[in-house]
Every structure is written in structure tokens, then in C-alpha cells.
PyMOL CGO cylinders between C-alpha atoms (Angstrom):
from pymol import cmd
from pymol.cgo import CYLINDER

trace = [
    CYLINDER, 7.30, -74.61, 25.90, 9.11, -74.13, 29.05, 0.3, 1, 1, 1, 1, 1, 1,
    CYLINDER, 9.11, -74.13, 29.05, 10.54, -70.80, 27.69, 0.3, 1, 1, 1, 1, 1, 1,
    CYLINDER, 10.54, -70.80, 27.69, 6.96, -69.10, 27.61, 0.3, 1, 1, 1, 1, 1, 1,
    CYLINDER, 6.96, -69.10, 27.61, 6.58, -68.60, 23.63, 0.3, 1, 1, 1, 1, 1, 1,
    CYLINDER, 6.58, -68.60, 23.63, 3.89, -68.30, 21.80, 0.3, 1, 1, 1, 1, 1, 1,
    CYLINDER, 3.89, -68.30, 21.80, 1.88, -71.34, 20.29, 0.3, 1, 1, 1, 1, 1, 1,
    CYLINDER, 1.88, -71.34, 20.29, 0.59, -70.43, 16.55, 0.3, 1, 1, 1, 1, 1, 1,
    CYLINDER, 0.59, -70.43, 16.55, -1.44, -72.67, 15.23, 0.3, 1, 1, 1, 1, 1, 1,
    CYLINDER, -1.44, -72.67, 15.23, -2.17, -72.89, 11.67, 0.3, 1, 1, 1, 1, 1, 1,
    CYLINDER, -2.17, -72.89, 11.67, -5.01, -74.04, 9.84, 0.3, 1, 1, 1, 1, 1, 1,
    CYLINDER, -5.01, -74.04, 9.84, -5.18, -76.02, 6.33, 0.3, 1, 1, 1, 1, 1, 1,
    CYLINDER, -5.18, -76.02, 6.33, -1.37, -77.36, 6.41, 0.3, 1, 1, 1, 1, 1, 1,
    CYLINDER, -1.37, -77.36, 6.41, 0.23, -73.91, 6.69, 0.3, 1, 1, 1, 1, 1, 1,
    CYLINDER, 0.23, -73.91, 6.69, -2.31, -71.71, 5.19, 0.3, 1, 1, 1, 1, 1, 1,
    CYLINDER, -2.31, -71.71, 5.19, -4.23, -69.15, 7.43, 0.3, 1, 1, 1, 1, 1, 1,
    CYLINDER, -4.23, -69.15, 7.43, -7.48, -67.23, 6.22, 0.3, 1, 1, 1, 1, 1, 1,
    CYLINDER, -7.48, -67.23, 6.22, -7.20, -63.69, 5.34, 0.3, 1, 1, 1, 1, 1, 1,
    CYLINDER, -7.20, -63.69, 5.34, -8.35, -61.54, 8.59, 0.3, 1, 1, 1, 1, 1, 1,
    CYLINDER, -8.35, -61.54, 8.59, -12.04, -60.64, 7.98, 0.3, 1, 1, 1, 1, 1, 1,
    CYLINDER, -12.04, -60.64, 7.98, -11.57, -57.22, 7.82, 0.3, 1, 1, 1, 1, 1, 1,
    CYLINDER, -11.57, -57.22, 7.82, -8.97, -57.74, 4.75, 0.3, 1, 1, 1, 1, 1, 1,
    CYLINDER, -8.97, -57.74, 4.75, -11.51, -60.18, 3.52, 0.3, 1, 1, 1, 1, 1, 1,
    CYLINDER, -11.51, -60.18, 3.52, -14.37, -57.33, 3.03, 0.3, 1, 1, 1, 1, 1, 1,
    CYLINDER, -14.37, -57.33, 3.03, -12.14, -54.77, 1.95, 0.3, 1, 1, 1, 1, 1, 1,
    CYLINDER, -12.14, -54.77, 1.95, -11.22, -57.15, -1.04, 0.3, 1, 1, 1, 1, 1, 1,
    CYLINDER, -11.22, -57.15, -1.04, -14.84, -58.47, -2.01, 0.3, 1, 1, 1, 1, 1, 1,
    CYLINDER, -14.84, -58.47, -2.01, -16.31, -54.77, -1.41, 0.3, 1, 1, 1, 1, 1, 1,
    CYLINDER, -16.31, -54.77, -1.41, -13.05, -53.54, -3.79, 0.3, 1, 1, 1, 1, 1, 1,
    CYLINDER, -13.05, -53.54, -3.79, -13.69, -56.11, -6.54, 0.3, 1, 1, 1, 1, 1, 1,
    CYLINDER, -13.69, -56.11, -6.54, -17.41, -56.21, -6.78, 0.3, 1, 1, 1, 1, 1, 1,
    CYLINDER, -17.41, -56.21, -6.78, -17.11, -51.96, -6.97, 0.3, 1, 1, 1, 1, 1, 1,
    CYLINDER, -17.11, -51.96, -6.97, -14.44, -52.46, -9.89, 0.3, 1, 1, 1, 1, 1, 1,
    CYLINDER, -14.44, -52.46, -9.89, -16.80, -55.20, -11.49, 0.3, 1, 1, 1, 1, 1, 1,
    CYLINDER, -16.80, -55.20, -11.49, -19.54, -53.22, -10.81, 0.3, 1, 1, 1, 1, 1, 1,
    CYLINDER, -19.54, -53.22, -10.81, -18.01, -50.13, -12.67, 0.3, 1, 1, 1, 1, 1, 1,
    CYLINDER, -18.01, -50.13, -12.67, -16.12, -51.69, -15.54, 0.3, 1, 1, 1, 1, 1, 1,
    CYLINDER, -16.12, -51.69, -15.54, -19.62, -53.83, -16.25, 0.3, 1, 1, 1, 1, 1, 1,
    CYLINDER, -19.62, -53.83, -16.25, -20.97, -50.55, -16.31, 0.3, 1, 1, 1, 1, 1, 1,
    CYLINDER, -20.97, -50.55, -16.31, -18.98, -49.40, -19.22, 0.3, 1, 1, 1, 1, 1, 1,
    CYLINDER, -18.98, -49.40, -19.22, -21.34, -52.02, -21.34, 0.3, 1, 1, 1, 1, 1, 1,
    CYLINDER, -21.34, -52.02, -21.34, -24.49, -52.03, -19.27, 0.3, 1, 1, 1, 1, 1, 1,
    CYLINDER, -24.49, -52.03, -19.27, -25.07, -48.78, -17.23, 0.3, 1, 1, 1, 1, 1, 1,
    CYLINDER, -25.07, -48.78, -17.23, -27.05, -50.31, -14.72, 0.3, 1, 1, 1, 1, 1, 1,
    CYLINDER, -27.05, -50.31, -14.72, -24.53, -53.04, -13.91, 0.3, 1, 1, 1, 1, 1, 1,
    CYLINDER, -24.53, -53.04, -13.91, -23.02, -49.95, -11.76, 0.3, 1, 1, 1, 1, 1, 1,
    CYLINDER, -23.02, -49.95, -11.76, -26.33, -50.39, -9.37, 0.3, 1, 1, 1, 1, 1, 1,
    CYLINDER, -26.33, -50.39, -9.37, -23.60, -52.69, -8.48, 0.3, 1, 1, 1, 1, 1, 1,
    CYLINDER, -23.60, -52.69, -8.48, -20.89, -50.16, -6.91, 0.3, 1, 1, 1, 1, 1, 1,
    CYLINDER, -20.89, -50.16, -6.91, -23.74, -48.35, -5.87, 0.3, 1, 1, 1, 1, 1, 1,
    CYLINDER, -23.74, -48.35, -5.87, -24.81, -50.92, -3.57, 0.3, 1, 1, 1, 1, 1, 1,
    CYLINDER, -24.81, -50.92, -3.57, -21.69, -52.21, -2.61, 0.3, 1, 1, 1, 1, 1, 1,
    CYLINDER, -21.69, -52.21, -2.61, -21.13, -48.73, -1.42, 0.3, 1, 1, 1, 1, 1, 1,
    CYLINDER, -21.13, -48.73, -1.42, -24.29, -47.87, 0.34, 0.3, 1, 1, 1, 1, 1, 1,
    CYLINDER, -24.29, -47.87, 0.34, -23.47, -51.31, 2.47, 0.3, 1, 1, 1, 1, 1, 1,
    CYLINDER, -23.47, -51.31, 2.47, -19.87, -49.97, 3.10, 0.3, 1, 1, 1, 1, 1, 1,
    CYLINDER, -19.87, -49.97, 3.10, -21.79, -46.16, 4.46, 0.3, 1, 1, 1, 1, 1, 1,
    CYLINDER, -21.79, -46.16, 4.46, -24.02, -48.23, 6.67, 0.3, 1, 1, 1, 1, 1, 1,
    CYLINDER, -24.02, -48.23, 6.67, -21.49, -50.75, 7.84, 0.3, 1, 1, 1, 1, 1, 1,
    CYLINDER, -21.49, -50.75, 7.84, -19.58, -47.64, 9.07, 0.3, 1, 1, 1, 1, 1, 1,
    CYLINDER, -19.58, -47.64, 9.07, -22.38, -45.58, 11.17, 0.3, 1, 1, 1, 1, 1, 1,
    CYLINDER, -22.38, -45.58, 11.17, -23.67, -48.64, 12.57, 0.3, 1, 1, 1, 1, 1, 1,
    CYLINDER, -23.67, -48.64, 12.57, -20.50, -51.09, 13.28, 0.3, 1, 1, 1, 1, 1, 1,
    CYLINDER, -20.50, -51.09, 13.28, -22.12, -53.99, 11.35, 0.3, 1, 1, 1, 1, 1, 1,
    CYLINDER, -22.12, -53.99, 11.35, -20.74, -55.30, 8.70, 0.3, 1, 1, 1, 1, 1, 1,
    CYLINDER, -20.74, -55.30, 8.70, -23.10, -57.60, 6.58, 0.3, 1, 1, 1, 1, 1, 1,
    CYLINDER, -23.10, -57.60, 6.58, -20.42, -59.03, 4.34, 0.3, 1, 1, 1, 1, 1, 1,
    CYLINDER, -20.42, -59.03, 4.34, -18.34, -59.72, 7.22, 0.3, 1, 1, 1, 1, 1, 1,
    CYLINDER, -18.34, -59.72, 7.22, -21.36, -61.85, 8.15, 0.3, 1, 1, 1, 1, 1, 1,
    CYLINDER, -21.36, -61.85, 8.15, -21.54, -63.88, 5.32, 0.3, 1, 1, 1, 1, 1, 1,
    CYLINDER, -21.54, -63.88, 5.32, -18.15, -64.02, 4.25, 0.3, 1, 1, 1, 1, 1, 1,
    CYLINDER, -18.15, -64.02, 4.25, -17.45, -65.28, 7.94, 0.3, 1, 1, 1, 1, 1, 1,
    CYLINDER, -17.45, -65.28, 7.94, -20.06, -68.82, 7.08, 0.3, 1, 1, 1, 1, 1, 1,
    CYLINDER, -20.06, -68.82, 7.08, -17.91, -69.41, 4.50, 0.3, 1, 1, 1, 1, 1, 1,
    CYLINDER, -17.91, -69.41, 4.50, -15.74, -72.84, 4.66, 0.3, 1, 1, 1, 1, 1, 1,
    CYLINDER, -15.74, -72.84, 4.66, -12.28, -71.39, 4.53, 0.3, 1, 1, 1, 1, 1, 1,
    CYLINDER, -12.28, -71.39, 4.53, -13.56, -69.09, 7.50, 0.3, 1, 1, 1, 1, 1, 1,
    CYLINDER, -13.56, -69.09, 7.50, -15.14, -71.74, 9.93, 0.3, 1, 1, 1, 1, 1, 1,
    CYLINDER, -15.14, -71.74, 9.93, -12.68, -73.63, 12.75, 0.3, 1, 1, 1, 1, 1, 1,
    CYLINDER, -12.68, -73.63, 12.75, -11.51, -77.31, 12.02, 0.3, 1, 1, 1, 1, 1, 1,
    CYLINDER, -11.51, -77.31, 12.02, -13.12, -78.83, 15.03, 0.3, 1, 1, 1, 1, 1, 1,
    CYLINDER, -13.12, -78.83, 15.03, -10.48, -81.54, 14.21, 0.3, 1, 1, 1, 1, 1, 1,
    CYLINDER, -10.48, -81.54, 14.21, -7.48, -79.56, 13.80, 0.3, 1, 1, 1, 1, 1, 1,
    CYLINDER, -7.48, -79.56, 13.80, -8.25, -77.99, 17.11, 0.3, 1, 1, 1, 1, 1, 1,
    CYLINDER, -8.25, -77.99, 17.11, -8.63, -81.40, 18.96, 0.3, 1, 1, 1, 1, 1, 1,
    CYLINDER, -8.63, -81.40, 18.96, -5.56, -82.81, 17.44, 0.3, 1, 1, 1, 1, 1, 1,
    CYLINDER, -5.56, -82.81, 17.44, -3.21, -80.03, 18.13, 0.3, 1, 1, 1, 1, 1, 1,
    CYLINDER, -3.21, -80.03, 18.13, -5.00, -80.16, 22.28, 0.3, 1, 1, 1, 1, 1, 1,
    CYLINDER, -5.00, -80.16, 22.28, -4.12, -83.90, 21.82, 0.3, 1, 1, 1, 1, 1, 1,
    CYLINDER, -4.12, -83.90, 21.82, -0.70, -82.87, 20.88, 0.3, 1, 1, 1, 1, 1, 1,
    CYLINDER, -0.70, -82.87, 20.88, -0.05, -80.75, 23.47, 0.3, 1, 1, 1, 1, 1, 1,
    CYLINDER, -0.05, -80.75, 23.47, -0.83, -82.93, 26.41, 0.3, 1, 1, 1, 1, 1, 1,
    CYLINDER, -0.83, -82.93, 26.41, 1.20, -85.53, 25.21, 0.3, 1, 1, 1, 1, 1, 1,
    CYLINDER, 1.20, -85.53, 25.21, 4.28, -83.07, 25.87, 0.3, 1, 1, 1, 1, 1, 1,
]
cmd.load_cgo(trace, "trace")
């Protein structure tokens, strides 16, 4: 706009992703607590947490973040090449 403002743009009618970093926190959180409560009936099942925590040590020391990785190829995650065009097309029809 003429004013300057920002241009949001929105993908999926309205609904945006969570950011990535919210993303892991949640699947590292839930596959801990699934990891642990599984545990309760089948120790090893808590190889689980163990894991998911190991991955969490490493992503910290060396600023990687696997899950981020694979979470990130997921669909909800990956740009709407059409969305994108249309909104361009959009805006240089102003």
C-alpha cells in the first residue's frame, strides 16, 4: 500500500505452519512423554526418550537440528509455489 505496511501473506486459507523451532519442541516433547509413559509397560520403550534426548544434546553443541530437517520436508512445511504466484499476480494488478 501507499502507506508503507506490511504485506502478510498466509498460507492454506488463513492457516500458517507452526515456526520450526515450535514444531521440534512439540514432536521432541511428545515422543519423550510417549517414550516414558510406554515405558511404564515396556521398559525399553523409554530407549525412546533416551534417544529423543541424546538428538536434543547434539542438536545443541552442534547447531543442527535433525528433526528440524525432516519435519521441514513435510507438506504442511513446503511453499505453495501457487499461492506465491497468485498473490505476485495480485499485487501487480494494483
Amino acid at each position: 500500500s501507499e502507506e508503507g505496511g506490511d504485506l502478510e501473506l498466509s498460507a492454506g486459507g488463513g492457516r500458517t505452519p507452526w515456526d520450526m523451532n515450535r514444531q521440534v519442541r512439540f514432536a521432541a516433547g511428545s515422543l519423550v512423554l510417549l517414550g516414558l509413559l510406554a515405558g511404564r509397560k515396556a521398559p525399553k520403550a523409554r530407549l525412546l526418550a533416551v534417544g529423543i534426548a541424546g538428538g536434543l544434546v547434539h542438536s545443541g553443541v552442534s547447531g543442527s537440528c535433525g528433526m528440524a530437517a525432516v519435519l521441514g520436508k513435510l507438506p504442511f512445511n513446503r511453499p505453495d509455489d501457487s499461492a506465491i504466484d497468485a498473490t505476485i499476480e495480485a499485487l501487480r494488478d494494483r
